[in-house]
GUVO-972272 format. One line per 4 residues: number of its first residue (from 0); their letters; for each residue y, x, z of C-alpha. Coordinates in nm, 2 decimals. Layout:
% GUVO-972272
NUM	a	Y,X,Z  ... $
This chain:
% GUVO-972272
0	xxxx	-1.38,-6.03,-3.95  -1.42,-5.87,-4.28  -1.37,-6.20,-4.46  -1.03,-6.26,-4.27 $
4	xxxx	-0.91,-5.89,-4.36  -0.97,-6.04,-4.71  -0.63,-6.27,-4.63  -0.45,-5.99,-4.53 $
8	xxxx	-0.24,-6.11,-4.82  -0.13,-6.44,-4.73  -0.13,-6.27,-4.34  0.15,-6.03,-4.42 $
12	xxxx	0.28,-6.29,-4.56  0.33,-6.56,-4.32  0.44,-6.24,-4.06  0.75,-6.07,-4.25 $
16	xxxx	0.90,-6.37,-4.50  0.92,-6.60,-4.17  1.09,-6.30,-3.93  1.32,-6.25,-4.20 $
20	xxxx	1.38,-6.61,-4.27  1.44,-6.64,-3.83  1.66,-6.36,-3.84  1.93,-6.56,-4.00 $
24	xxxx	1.94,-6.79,-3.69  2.05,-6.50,-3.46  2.30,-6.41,-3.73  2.44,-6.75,-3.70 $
28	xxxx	2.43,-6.77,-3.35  2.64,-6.44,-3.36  2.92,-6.58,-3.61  2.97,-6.90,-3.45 $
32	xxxx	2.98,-6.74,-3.11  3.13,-6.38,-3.12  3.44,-6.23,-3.24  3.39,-5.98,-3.50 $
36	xxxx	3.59,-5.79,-3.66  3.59,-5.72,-4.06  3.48,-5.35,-3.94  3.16,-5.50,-3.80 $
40	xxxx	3.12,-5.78,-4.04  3.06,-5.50,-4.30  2.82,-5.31,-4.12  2.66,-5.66,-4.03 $
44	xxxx	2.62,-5.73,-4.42  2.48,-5.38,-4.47  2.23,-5.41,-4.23  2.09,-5.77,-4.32 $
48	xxxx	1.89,-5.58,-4.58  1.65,-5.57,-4.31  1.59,-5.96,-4.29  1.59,-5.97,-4.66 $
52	xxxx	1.35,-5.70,-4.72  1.14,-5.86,-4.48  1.12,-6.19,-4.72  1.09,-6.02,-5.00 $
56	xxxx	0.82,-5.82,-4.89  0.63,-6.11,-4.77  0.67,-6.27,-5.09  0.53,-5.96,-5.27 $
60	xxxx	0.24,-5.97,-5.05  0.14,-6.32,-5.12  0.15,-6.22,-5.47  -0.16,-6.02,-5.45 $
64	xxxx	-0.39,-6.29,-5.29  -0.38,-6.44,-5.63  -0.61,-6.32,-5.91  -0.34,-6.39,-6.17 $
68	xxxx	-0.02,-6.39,-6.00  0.20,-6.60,-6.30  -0.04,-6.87,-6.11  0.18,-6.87,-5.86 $
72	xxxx	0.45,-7.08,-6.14  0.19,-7.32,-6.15  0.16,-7.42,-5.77  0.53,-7.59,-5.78 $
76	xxxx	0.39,-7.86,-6.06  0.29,-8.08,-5.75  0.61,-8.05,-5.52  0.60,-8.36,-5.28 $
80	xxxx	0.24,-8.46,-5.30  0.08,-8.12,-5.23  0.18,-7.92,-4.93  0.13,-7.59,-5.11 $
84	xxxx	0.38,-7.65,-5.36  0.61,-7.80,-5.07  0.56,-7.44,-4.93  0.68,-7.25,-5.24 $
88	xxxx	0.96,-7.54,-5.32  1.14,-7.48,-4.98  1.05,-7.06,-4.99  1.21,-7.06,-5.31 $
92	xxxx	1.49,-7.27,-5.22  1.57,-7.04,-4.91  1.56,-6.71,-5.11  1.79,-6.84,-5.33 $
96	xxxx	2.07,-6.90,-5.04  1.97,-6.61,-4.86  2.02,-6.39,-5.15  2.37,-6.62,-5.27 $
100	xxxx	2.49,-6.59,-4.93  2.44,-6.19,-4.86  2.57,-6.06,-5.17  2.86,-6.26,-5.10 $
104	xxxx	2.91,-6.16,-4.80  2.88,-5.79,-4.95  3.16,-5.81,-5.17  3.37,-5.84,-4.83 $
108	xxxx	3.58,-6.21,-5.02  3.36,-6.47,-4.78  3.60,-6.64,-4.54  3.53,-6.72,-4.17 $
112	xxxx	3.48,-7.05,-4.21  3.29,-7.04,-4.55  3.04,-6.75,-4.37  2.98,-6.97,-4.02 $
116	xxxx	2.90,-7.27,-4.20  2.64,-7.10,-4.53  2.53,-6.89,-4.23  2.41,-7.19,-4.05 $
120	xxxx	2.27,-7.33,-4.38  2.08,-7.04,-4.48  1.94,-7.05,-4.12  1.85,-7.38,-4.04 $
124	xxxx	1.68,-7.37,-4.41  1.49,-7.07,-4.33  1.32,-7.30,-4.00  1.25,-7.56,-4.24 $
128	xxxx	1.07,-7.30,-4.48  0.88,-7.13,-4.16  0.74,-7.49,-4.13  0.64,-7.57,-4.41 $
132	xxxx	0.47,-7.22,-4.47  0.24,-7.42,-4.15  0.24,-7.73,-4.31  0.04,-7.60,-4.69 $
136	xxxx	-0.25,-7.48,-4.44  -0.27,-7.88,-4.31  -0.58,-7.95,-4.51  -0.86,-8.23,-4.43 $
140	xxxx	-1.16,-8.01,-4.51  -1.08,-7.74,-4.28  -1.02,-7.93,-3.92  -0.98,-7.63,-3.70 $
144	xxxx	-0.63,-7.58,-3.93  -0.53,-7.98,-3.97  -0.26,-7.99,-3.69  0.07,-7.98,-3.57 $
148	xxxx	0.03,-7.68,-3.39  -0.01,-7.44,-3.72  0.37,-7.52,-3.81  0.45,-7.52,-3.46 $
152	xxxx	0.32,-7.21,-3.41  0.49,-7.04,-3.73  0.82,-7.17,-3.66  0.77,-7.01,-3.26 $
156	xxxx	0.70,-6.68,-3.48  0.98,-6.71,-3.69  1.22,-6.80,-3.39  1.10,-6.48,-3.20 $
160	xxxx	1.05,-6.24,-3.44  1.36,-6.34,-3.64  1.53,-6.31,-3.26  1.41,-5.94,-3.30 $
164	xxxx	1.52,-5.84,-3.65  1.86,-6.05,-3.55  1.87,-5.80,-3.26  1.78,-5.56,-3.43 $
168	xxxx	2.06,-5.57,-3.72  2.36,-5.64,-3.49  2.24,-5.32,-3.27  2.25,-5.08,-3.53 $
172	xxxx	2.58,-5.26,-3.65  2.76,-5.13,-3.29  2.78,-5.49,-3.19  2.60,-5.42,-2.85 $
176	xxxx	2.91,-5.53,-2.64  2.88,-5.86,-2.87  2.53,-5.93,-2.78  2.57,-5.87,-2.37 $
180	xxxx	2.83,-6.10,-2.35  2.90,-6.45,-2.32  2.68,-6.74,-2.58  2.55,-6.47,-2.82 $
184	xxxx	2.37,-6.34,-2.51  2.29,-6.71,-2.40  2.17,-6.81,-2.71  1.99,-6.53,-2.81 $
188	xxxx	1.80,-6.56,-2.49  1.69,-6.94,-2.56  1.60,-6.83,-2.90  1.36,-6.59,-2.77 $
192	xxxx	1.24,-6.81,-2.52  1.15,-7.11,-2.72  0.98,-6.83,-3.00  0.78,-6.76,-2.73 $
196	xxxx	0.64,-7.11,-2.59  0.63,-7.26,-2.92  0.43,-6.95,-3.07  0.14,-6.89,-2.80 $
200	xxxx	0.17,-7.29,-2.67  0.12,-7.36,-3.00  -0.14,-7.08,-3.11  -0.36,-7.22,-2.78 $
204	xxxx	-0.36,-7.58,-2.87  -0.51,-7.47,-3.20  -0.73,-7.26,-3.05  -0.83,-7.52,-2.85 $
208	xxxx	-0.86,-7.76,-3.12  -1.14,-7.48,-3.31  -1.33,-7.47,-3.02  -1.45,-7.80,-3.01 $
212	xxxx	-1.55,-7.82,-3.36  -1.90,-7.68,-3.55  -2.04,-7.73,-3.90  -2.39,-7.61,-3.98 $
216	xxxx	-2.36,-7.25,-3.97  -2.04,-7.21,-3.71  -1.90,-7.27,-3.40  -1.58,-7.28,-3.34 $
220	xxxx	-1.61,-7.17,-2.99  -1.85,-6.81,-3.12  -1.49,-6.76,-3.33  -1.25,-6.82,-3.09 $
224	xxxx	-1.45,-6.56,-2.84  -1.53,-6.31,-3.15  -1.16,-6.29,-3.19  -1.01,-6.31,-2.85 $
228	xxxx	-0.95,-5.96,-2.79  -0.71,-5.98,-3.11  -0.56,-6.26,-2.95  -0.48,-6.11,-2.65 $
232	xxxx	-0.32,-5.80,-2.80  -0.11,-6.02,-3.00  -0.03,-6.22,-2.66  0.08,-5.84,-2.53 $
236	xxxx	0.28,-5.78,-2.80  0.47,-6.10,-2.84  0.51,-6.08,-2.48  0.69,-5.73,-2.51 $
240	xxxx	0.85,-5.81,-2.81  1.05,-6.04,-2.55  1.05,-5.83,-2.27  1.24,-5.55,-2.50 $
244	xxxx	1.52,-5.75,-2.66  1.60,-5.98,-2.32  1.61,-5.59,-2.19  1.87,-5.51,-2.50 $
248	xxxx	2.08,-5.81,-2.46  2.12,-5.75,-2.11  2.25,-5.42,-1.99  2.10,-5.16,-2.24 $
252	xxxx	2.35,-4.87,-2.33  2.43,-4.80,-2.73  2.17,-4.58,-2.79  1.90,-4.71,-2.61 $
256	xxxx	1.97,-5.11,-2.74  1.90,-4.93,-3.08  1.57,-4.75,-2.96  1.48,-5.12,-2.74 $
260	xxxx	1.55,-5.33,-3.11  1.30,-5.09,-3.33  1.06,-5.11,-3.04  1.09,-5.52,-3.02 $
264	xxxx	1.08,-5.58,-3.38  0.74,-5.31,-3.43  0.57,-5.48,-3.12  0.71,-5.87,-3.34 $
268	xxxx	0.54,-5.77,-3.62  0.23,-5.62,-3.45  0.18,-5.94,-3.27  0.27,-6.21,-3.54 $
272	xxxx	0.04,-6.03,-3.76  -0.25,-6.01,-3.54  -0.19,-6.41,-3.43  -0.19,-6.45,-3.79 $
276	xxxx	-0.53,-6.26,-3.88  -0.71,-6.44,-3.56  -0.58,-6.76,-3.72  -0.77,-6.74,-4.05 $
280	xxxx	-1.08,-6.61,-3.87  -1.06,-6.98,-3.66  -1.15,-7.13,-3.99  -1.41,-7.41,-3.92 $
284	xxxx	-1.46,-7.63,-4.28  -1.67,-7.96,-4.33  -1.89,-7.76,-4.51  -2.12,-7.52,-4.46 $
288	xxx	-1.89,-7.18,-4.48  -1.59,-7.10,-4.32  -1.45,-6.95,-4.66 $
């Protein structure tokens, strides 16, 4: 385990720039669906720092798994044939909307129909990015990480802890009626719901997939059980991560749908990041180290 606290990086990482990047889908969900009114549309825009600090922040942290981070310039000379620089192509991409479309939305001269639609954009671009943020650790001479179910897995992530920042922001905007009635609620709900299947479904096919592999000096199975206890307090958390924001969408006064939100998006994190750190322990290679 002491290697995989080494990734802590990269961990952080794929944790906070994918919940940020998944808040946006809430946000959409909520401008598409709900009637808000400019009062609440500010306060909205204030409090999607959150989100973007998240990406930010996870961008920062990937910074420091490199040993010269203006490396990190370097990894987009290969965008199309290698999945890294895929990664940082499409990251880059959607920090550039995200950032275009919140400090427009700041200087209160976006337009309903102009905010639904780059809402939407910015959204459905920050899915894309969660994927391929799965996709660069698709590589041949690590099998136990060469599948489907490592995007899968990040975009579940993104979906449900984006659901929980998404809560989050529009709870300490006042929009609580917003978010208990009608397709927000609806919506919100399914978001949560498929976060949730696709993150552990996903996460179990994988660690499925590491269990049945061995090089010379590892099992796959040994690292599976070494780490299962992290895996199941991840499992707990995701789990209440859900259980706190259906609880917020549904019937939770003002005060306490604010208390419910910080509790769901500190449980999100928790159990993303430990999903995430059991993940890079199930690293089984073709050769002879897992590292």
């Amino acid at each position: 385990m002491e290697i995989t606290f080494a990734e802590m990086p990269l961990a952080l990482f794929s944790t906070l720039a994918p919940m940020g990047a998944g808040a946006f889908v809430i946000l959409a969900i909520a401008f598409l669906t709900a009637k808000l009114d400019g009062d609440a549309l500010k306060k909205i825009d204030r409090f999607t720092v959150i989100p973007v600090a998240f990406v930010v922040v996870g961008f920062i942290a990937a910074f420091f798994h490199l040993a010269n981070p203006f490396a990190a310039f370097g990894s987009l000379a290969n965008v199309g044939s290698s999945p890294l620089s895929n990664e940082v192509a499409v990251g880059c991409a959607f920090t550039l909307l995200m950032l275009a479309y919140w400090i427009w939305a700041l200087t209160g001269k976006m337009s309903e129909g102009v905010r639904k639609g780059f809402a939407t954009v910015v959204a459905v671009v920050g899915i894309v990015f969660a994927f391929f943020t799965g996709m660069a650790y698709m590589i041949d001479t690590i099998p136990s990480w060469n599948t489907m179910a490592g995007p899968v897995q990040l975009v579940g992530f993104a979906l449900l802890g984006g659901a929980a920042l998404g809560v989050l922001v529009l709870s300490l905007a006042g929009c609580g009626d917003a978010l208990k009635a009608g397709s927000l609620k609806t919506g919100t709900l399914v978001v949560l719901a498929v976060g949730l299947v696709l993150g552990i479904g996903a996460f179990a096919v994988q660690a499925t997939t590491a269990s049945s592999i061995e090089n010379a000096l590892y099992n796959g199975a040994d690292l599976v059980t070494s780490v299962m206890m992290i895996i199941v307090c991840g499992i707990i958390c995701l789990v209440g991560t859900g259980v706190c924001d259906v609880f917020a969408v549904r019937g939770a006064g003002a005060g306490v749908m604010v208390g419910v939100s910080v509790g769901a998006a500190v449980l999100a994190i928790v159990g993303i990041l430990l999903m995430r750190l059991a993940f890079y322990a199930m690293q089984v290679s073709v050769g002879l180290s897992i590292l």
